[in-house]
N, C-alpha and C positions, 0 to 999 in steps of 0.2 A: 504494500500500500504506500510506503513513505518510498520505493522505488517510483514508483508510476508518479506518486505526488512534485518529485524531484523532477522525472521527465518533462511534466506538464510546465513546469515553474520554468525551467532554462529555454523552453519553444514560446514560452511568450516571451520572453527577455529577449530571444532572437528577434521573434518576428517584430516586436514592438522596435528595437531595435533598426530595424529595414526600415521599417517604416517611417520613422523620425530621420534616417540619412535621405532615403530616398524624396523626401516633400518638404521638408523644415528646414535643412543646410541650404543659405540662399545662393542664387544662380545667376553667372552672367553671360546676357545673351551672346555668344559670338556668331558670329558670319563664317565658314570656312571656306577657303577656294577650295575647290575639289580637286584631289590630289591628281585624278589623271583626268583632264581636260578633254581628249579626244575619245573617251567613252560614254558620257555623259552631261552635255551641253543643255539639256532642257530640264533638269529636274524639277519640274513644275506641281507645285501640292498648293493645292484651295487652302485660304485659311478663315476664308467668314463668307457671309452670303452671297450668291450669286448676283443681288443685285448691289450691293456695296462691297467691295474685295480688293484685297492685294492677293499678288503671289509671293509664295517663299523666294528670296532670291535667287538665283541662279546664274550660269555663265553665258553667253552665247557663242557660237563657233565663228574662228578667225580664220582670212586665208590664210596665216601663217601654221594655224595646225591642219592645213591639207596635206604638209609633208607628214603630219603620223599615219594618215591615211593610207599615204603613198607607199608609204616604208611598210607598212600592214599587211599591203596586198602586192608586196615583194615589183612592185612599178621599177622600169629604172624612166629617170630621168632629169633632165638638168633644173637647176635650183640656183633662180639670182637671188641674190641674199645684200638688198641694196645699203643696210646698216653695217653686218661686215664687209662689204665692198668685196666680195667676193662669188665666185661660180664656181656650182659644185656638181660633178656626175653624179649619179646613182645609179647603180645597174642591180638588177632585182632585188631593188630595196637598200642596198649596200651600197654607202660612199667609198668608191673607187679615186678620184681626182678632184684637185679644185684650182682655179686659176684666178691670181686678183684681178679686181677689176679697175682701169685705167679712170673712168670717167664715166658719171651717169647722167642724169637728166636732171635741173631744178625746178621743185615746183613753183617754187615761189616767182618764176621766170615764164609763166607757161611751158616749161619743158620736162615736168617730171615723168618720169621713167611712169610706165605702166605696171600697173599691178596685177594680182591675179594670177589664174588658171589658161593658159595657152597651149600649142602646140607651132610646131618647128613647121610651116609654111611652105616654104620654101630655101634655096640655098643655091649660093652663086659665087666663085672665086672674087668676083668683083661686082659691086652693086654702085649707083649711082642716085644718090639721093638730090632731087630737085629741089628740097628745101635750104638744101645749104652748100648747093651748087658743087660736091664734092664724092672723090671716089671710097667707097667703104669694103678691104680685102675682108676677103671670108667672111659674108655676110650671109648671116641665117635669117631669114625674116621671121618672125612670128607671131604678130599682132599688128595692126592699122600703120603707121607711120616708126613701128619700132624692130630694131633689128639687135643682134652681136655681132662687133665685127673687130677689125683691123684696127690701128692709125688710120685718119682716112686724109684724103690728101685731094688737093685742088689738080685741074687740068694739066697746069704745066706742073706737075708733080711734086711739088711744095706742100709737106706734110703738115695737115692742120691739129696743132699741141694746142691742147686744151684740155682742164678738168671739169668742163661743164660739156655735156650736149645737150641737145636738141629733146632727148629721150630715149636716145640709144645706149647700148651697154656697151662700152670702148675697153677690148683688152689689146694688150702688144699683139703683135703681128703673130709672134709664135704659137703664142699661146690661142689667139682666136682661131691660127691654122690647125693647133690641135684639137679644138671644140668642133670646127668643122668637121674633121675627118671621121670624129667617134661621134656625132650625132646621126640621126638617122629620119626624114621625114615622118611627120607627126609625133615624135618623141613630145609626151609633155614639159613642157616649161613654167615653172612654177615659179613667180617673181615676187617675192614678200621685201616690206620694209621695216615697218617698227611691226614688232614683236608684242604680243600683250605682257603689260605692266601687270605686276603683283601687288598691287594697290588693293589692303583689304579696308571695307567700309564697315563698320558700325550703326547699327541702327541705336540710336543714343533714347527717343522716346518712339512710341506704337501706338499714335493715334490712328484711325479707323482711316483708309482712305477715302478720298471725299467723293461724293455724288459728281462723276461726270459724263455729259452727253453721248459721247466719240462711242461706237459703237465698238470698236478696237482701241484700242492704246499701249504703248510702250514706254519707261524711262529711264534711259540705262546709260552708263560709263563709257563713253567713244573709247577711252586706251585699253580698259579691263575685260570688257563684256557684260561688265555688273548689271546685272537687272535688277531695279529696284521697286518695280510695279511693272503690271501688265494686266493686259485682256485683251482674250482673242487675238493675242497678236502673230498667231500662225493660221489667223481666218484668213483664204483669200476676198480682197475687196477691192471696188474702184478708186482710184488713185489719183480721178481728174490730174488740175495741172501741174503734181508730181513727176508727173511723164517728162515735162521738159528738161529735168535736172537730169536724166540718162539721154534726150537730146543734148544737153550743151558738152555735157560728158564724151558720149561718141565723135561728136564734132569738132571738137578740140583734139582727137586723138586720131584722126580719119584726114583732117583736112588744115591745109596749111592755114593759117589763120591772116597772114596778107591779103591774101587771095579776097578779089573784089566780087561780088556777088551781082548780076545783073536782074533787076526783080521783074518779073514778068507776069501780065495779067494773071495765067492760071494760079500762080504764087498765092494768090491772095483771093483764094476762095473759100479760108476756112469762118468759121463762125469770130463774129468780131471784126473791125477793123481798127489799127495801129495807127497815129498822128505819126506825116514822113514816110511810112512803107508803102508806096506809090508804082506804079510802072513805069518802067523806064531807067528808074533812082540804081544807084549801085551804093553797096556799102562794103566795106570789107567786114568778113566771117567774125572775127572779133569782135568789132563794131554792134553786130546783131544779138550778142548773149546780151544788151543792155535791155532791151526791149522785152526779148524772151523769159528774162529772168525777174524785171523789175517790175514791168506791167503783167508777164507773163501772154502775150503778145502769140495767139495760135499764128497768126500771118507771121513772124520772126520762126516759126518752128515749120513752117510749110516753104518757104525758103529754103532756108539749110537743106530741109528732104529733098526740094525741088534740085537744088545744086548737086545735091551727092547724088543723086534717084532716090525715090520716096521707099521702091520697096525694097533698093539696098540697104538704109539707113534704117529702116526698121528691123532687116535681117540684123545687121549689126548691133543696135539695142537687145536684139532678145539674146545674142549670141557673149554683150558682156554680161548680161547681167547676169548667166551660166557660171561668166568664169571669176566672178566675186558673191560668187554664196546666195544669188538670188534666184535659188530653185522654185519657186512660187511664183514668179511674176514673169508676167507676158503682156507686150505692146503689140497693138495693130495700128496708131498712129503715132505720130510724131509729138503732139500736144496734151492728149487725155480725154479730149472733147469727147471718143470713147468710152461704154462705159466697159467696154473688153480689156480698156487698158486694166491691168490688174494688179496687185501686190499684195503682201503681207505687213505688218509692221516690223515683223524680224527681220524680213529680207530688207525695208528700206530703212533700217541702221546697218544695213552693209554699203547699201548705198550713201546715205549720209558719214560713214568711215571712210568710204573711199575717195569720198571728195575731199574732205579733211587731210587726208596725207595726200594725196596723187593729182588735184585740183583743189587747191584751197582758192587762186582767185575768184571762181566760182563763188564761192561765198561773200565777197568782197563786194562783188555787183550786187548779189541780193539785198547787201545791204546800202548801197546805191553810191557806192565807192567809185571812182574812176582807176584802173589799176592800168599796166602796159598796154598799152592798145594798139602800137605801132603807125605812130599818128592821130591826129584829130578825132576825135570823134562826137559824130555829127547828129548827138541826139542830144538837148540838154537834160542832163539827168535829173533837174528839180524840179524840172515839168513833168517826167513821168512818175506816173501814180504808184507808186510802191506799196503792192498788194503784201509784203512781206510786216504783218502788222505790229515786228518787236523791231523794226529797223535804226529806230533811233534809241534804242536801249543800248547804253554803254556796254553791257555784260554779252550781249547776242553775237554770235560768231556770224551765224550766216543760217540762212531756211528759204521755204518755200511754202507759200499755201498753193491749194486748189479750191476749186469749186465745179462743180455739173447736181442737178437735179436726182440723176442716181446715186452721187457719192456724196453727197450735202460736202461740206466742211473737210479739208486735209491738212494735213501740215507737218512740215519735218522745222524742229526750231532744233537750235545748239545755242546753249550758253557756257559761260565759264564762269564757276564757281570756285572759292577757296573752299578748302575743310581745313579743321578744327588746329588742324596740324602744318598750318599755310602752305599746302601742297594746291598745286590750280587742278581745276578738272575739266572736260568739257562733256557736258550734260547732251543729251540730244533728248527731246518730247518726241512722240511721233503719234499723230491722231489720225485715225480714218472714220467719216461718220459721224463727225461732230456737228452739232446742231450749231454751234458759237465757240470756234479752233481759238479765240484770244484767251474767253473764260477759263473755256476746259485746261486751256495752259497755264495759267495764273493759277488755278488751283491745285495743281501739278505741282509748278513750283515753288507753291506757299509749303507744302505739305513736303515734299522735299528739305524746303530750309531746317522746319520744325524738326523732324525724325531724323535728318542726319548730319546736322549739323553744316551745311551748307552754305553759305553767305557770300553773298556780290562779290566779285574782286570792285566795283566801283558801288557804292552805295546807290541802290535808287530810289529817288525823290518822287513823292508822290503827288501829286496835280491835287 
């Protein structure tokens, strides 16, 4: 009896025991990045009602982990690596060779180097680039206006030294004659630049996220992948004029930007007309993202298609959007006016990523910036009407809204915030479906400051 009585006495000692570690020792919430990033990018878990929710955070996938992939499924194939300035083989799966690299593209110049998922195009002991009037040895092409090559050198054979191009990937003569010789038509080419940051967030307070309209939404870290709310943001939806920012994107990377554009009656037979885009008028290609991006200008995007072919330059929008992680979305025009145009909110934070590192002027104009233009440019930018409605917000990097009847309200915004720990960040919003894209943003980012300690790098003044 005093055996059993003994048993009973030390199982509740236990169990009470458990019980007081397990619910009464107090806890601090952390965040953890997940140790292997290329097995699970979505871990998405509900944490309150479906109609007022966050999700748990999570990561999202970069191009830069397309190489785990690659390595996975034993791929070979080459790897610019435009941070270490270097190129690298793979042959099933295995780095065999790497070669530096001489010179790459700046964006901040309109030249930066392309990013992404590609394959080897074509290949020629000598190529002849029109843009800069010069010859480039062992030139693989393998994207719009971008190649690997040689030193390249002027007609009368005066080697052009330089550390910047155009967007090309410039190694010594040797070394590109050896990439040449071991690459092999369609080999992928996988060109990554900044790498995701290890940057972990804290959620400091857990207020409820707040009531908003966007039928999708996303808000998450451009360098980490940090998601820090969402909904629905892997629904496909219409993306109105979203679409133009993978027009300015293509076209910047497809077509010399000198180059004058001759506007022609057909040109300007989309929904809308543009103040100045007239027949007859020539503007050069540069000239036109002002229009395209600030008014959001569908004649400024029926242009460009009309210049490049309409149903080329749409081939080529669905074709990048493949090679930068935007497996969910597909154009059939140029502007959005469609409601086919299509996306997700995850794939267009790849596309707002890619503009950020690989076209940042792009965002410059959005916010109605005059940046290189190579010449005059013949539109005054404080007459057009800048549909982009944080443009005068110190903190705003650069965005785009839309608009059409089937996708109400869009918008891709990026700000830059401090944390707590005066490290900058750049925030991207992204709404699809929003009934009022300004509101649903402001509450976004009120709710942001609150929970994670976020704050202006320039204080903003309230009207």
């Amino acid at each position: 009896m005093k055996k059993s009585f003994l048993i009973l006495f030390f199982t509740f000692l236990f169990l009470g025991g458990f019980y007081f570690i397990s619910f009464h020792i107090p806890r601090t919430a952390v965040i953890e990045r997940p140790q292997n990033l290329s097995v699970n990018y979505s871990n998405i878990i509900s944490t309150s009602s479906p109609e007022n929710y966050q999700k748990k955070p999570f990561f999202l996938k970069m191009i830069s982990d397309i190489k785990d992939d690659l390595i996975l499924e034993n791929k070979s194939f080459l790897e610019i690596n435009l941070s270490a300035m270097k190129i690298k083989l793979y042959k099933d799966g295995k780095p065999t060779k790497e070669w530096p690299i001489l010179a790459k593209g700046d964006p901040q110049e309109w030249g930066g180097s392309a990013l992404g998922m590609y394959k080897i195009l074509s290949g020629n002991e000598i190529s002849f680039s029109i843009v800069t009037d010069v010859y480039m040895p062992y030139a693989l092409h393998y994207y719009g206006k971008y190649y690997i090559h040689g030193v390249p050198y002027y007609p009368g054979g005066q080697k052009r030294i330089t550390t910047i191009t155009g967007g090309c990937i410039q190694l010594s003569d040797k070394d590109a004659k050896e990439i040449y010789e071991l690459a092999e038509l369609d080999m992928p080419v996988l060109a990554i630049d900044k790498e995701r940051d290890n940057y972990q967030f804290f959620q400091e307070k857990s207020s409820d996220f707040p009531e908003v309209s966007a039928k999708s939404y996303l808000a998450a870290d451009l360098n980490s992948g940090f998601v820090f709310a969402e909904k629905n943001s892997q629904e496909q939806l219409p993306i109105a004029s979203l679409t133009k920012l993978m027009t300015a994107t293509v076209i910047a990377e497809n077509v010399d930007l000198r180059k004058s554009i001759l506007i022609k009656p057909e040109m300007l037979e989309a929904y809308g007309t543009t103040k100045g885009l007239e027949a007859g008028k020539s503007f050069r290609v540069v000239e036109l993202f002002y229009p395209l991006l600030i008014e959001s200008s569908n004649d400024a995007a029926e242009i460009f298609s009309g210049f490049l072919g309409r149903t080329k330059t749409i081939k080529i929008m669905n074709e990048k959007a493949k090679a930068i992680l935007m497996a969910n979305t597909e154009f059939v025009d140029p502007h959005g006016f469609d409601s086919k145009n299509v996306s997700t909110a995850q794939d267009l934070f790849q596309l707002a990523k890619y503009i950020t590192d690989a076209r940042p002027l792009l965002w410059e104009i959005t916010k109605g910036k005059q940046v290189r233009s190579f010449g005059e440019v013949r539109f005054d930018i404080k007459e057009l009407w800048n549909k982009n409605v944080f443009n005068n917000d110190s903190n705003f990097v650069g965005g785009k809204t839309g608009y059409t009847v089937p996708a109400k309200y869009t918008a891709i915004f990026i700000f830059k915030f401090n944390t707590n720990d005066e490290k900058t960040r750049d925030i991207v919003i992204i709404l699809l479906g929003s009934e009022d894209n300004k509101i649903d943003t402001q509450k976004i980012y009120k709710w942001l400051q609150e929970n994670y300690s976020l704050l202006p790098i320039i204080p903003i003044v309230e009207n």
